[in-house]
C-alpha positions in Angstrom: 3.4 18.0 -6.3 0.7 20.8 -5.6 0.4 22.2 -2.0 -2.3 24.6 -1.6 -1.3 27.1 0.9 -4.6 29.2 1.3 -4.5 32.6 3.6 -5.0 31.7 6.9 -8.1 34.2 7.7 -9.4 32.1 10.7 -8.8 35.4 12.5 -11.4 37.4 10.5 -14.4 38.9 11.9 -17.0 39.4 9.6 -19.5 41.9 10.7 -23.0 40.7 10.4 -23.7 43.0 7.2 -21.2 41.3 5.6 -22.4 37.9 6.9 -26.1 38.2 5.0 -24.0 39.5 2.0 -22.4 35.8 2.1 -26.1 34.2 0.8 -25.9 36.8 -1.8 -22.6 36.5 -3.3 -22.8 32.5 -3.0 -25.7 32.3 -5.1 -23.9 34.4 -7.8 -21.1 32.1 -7.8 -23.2 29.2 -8.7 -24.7 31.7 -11.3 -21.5 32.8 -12.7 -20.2 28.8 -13.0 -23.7 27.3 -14.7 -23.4 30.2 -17.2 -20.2 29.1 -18.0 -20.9 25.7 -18.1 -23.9 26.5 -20.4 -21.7 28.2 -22.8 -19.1 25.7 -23.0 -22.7 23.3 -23.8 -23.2 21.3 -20.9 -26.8 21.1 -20.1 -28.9 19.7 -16.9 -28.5 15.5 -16.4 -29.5 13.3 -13.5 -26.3 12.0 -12.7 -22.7 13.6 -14.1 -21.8 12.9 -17.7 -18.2 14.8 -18.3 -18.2 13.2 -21.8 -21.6 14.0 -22.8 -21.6 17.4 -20.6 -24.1 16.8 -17.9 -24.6 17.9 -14.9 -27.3 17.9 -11.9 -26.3 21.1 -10.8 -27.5 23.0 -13.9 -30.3 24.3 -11.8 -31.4 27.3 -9.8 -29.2 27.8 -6.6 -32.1 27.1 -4.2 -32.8 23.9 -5.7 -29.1 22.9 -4.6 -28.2 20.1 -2.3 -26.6 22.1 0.9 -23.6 20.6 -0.1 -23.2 22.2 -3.2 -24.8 25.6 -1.8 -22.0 25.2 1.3 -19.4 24.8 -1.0 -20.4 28.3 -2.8 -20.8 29.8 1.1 -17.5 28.9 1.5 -16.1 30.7 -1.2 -18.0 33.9 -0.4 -16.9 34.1 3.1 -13.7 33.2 2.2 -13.4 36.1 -0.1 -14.2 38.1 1.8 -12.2 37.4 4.4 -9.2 37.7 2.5 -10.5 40.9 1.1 -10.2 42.1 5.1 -7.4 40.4 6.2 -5.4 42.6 3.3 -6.5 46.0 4.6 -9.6 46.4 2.6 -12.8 47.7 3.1 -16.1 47.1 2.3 -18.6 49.5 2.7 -22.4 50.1 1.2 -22.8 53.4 -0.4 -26.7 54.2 0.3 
């Protein structure tokens, strides 16, 4: 049976730069998955349809639920936590 066994990066300290980047790289996350669920035909329904491939979330990221939109969050700061915890940075070039 499957047992996740995520990277532990409670201990990560974003700096706040990185923190507004979070917003940012959320929303492209929901971009990036409704383009691929475009492609593979799905279009926007009220409820979800897996059989007839729709989907409420087929919809610009600020029309989200918070749920959804947290669930994107996550993943960003997630990433890039783990992106820190293994030694990398991350740095703007102006």
């Amino acid at each position: 049976m499957y047992q996740p066994k995520p990277i532990d990066t409670k201990d990560v300290i974003l700096p706040e730069e990185l923190l507004a980047l979070t917003e940012q790289i959320a929303e492209n996350v929901h971009d990036v998955w409704a383009s691929g669920r475009i492609a593979e035909g799905w279009t926007y329904g009220e409820v979800k349809d897996v059989e007839h491939k729709k989907t409420p979330f087929l919809v610009p990221y600020e029309e989200l639920p918070e749920s959804e939109k947290d669930y994107d969050r996550n993943t960003a700061l997630e990433t890039l936590k783990l992106i820190i915890k293994k030694g990398y940075q991350i740095n703007k070039v102006i």
